[in-house]
C-alpha positions in Angstrom: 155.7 88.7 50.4 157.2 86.9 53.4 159.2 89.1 56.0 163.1 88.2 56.4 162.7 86.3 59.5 159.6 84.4 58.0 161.6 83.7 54.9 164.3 82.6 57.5 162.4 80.2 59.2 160.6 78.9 56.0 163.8 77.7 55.1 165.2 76.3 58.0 161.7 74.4 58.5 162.6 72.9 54.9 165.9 72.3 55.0 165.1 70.3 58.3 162.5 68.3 56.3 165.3 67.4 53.7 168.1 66.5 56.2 165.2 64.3 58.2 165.7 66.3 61.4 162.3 66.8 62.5 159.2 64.5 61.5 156.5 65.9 59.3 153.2 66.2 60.9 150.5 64.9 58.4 147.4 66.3 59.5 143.6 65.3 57.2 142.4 68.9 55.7 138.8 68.5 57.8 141.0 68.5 60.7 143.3 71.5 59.7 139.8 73.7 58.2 138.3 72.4 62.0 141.0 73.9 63.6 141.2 77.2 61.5 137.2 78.1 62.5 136.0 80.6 64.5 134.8 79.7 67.6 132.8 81.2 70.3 131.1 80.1 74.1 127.9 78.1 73.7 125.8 76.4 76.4 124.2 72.8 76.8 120.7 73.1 77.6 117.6 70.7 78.2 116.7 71.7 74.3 120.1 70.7 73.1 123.4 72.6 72.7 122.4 76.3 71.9 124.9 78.5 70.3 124.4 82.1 68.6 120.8 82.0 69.7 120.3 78.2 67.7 119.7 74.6 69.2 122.0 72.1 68.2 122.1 68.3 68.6 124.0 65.2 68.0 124.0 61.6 68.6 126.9 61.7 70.9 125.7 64.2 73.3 122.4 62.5 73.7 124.2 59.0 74.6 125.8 61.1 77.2 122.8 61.9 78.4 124.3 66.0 78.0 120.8 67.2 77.6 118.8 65.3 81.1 121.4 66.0 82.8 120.7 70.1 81.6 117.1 69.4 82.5 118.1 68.9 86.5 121.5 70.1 86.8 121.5 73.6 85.0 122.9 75.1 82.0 126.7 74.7 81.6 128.8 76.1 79.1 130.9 74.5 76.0 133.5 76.0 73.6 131.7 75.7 70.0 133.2 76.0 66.6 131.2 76.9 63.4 131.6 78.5 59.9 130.6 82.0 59.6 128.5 81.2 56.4 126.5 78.3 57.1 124.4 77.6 59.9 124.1 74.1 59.0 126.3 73.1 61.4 128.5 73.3 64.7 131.4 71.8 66.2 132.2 70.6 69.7 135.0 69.0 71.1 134.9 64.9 72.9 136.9 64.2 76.1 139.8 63.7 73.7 140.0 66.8 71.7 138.2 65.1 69.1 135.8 67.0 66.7 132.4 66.7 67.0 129.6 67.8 64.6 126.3 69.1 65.8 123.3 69.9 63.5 121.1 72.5 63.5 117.6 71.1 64.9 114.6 70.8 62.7 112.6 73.2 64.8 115.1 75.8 63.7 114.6 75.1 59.5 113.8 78.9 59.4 117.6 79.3 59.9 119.0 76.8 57.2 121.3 78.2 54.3 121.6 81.6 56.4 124.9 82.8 57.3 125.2 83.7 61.2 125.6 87.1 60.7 122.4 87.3 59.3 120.7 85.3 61.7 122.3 87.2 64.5 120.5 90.7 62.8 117.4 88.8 62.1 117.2 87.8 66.2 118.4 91.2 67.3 115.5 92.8 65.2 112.5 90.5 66.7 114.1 91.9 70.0 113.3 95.1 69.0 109.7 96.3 69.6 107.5 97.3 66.0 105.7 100.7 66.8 102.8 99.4 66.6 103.6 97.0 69.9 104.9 100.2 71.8 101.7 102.0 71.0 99.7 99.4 72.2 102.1 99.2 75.7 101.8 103.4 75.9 97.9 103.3 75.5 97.1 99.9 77.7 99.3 102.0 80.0 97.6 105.7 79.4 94.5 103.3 80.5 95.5 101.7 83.4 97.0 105.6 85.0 93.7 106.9 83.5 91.7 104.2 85.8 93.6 104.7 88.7 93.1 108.4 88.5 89.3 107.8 88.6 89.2 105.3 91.4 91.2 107.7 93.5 88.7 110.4 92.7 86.1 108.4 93.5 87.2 106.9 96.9 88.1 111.0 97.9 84.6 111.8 96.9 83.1 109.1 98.7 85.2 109.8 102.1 84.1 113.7 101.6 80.6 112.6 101.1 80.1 110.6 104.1 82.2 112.9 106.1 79.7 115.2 105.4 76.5 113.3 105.5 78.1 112.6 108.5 78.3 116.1 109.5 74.5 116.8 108.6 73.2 114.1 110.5 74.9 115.1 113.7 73.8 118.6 113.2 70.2 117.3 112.7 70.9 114.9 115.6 71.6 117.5 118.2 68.4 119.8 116.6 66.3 117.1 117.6 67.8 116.5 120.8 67.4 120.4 121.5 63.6 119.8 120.8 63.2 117.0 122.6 64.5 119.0 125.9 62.5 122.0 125.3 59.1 119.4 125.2 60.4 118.3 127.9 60.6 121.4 130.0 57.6 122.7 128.9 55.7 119.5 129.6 57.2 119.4 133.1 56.3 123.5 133.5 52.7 122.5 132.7 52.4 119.3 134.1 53.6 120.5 137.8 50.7 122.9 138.9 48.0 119.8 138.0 49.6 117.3 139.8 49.8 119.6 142.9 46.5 120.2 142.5 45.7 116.5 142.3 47.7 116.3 145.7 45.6 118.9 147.0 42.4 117.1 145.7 43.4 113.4 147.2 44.5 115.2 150.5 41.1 116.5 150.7 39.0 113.6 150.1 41.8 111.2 151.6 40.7 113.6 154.9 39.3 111.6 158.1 35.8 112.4 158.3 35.3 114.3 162.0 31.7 115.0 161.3 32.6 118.6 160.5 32.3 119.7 156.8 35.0 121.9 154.7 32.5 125.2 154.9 32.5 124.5 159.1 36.3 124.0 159.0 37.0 127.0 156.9 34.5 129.1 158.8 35.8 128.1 162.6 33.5 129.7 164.9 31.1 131.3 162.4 29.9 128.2 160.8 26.3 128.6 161.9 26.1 131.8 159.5 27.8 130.5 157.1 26.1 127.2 156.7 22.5 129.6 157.0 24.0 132.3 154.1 25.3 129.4 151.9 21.3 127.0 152.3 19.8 131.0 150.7 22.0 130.4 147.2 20.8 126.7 146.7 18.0 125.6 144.6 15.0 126.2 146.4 16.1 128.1 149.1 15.2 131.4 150.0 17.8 134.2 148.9 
């Protein structure tokens, strides 16, 4: 039931028709159910007009060259209008307001005679991860932490390892340095009373011969008896 003021104008909009006061606009009924659609934000892409998740084409857009020009320029929005239960088909408006019908591409047959709401629930659930996807992310990621873990151990192990192989060997290093010095100094303790000895020796025979023997040098004035006592204790001599 119309409202008084609705009822009001009803009846001033006929009685205007009657007297001829205003001229009656005859519109086609595909125009007036175009005009009564829904309609919603779409965008023109290099795959055609996509709208609610759906690609979309006509012959008019593709003379326009709509599409290439989405394959350099960018994606670039349009106003669409559709019917909420058939995918079937879209509408878009010309440079003159007129209507333009785009059909749903054959790549998308999985989406004919399905009313947009459903395919609006059936792309929001293939969004959604199964369990069996977010198991297989949690354990490929359980993994990758686990091996991680392990080269880190490793590489700490290793550095600890050398540090102290490291360690050792300079230990061992400075043993053997220790012995080396204590040869050393023993061989130069020993070796020191032999080569003064072999001084001694090539000073003696390097001596200039004066014609007077070691026994008559060490005996001075007494060589006579010493050279007669020493001729006793040699083979053959008398004793």
């Amino acid at each position: 039931m119309l409202s008084k003021s609705s009822q009001l104008q009803w009846e001033y909009g006929i009685g205007a028709l009657r007297n001829d006061r205003i001229e009656s606009n005859c519109q086609t009924e595909e125009l007036i159910y175009l005009h009564l659609l829904p309609r919603d934000n779409g965008s023109v892409q290099k795959g055609g007009v996509k709208f609610k998740g759906m690609f979309y084409v006509c012959d008019w857009a593709i003379e326009q060259n709509w599409f290439a020009r989405a394959r350099h320029s960018g994606v670039s929005s349009i106003v669409c209008w559709y019917d909420p239960n058939s995918t079937q088909h879209i509408w878009i408006q010309g440079p003159d307001r007129h209507f333009i019908r785009c059909d749903l591409r054959n790549s998308e047959e999985r989406y004919h005679g399905v009313r947009f709401e459903e395919v609006i629930d059936m792309l929001a659930i293939l969004k959604q991860e199964s369990p069996e996807r977010k198991y297989t992310k949690l354990a490929s990621r359980v993994a990758l932490d686990a091996t991680i873990s392990g080269v880190v151990s490793n590489a700490v192990k290793e550095k600890k390892s050398t540090m102290e192989s490291g360690s050792k060997s300079q230990k061992l290093g400075d043993i053997r340095n220790n012995r080396t010095h204590e040869r050393m100094q023993e061989r130069s303790e020993s070796v020191v009373p032999e080569d003064l000895r072999a001084a001694s020796s090539n000073q003696n025979t390097q001596a200039p011969d004066t014609g007077i023997s070691v026994a008559e040098n060490y005996a001075g004035t007494r060589s006579a008896e010493v050279i007669d006592l020493l001729s006793r204790f040699r083979p053959g001599g008398s004793k």
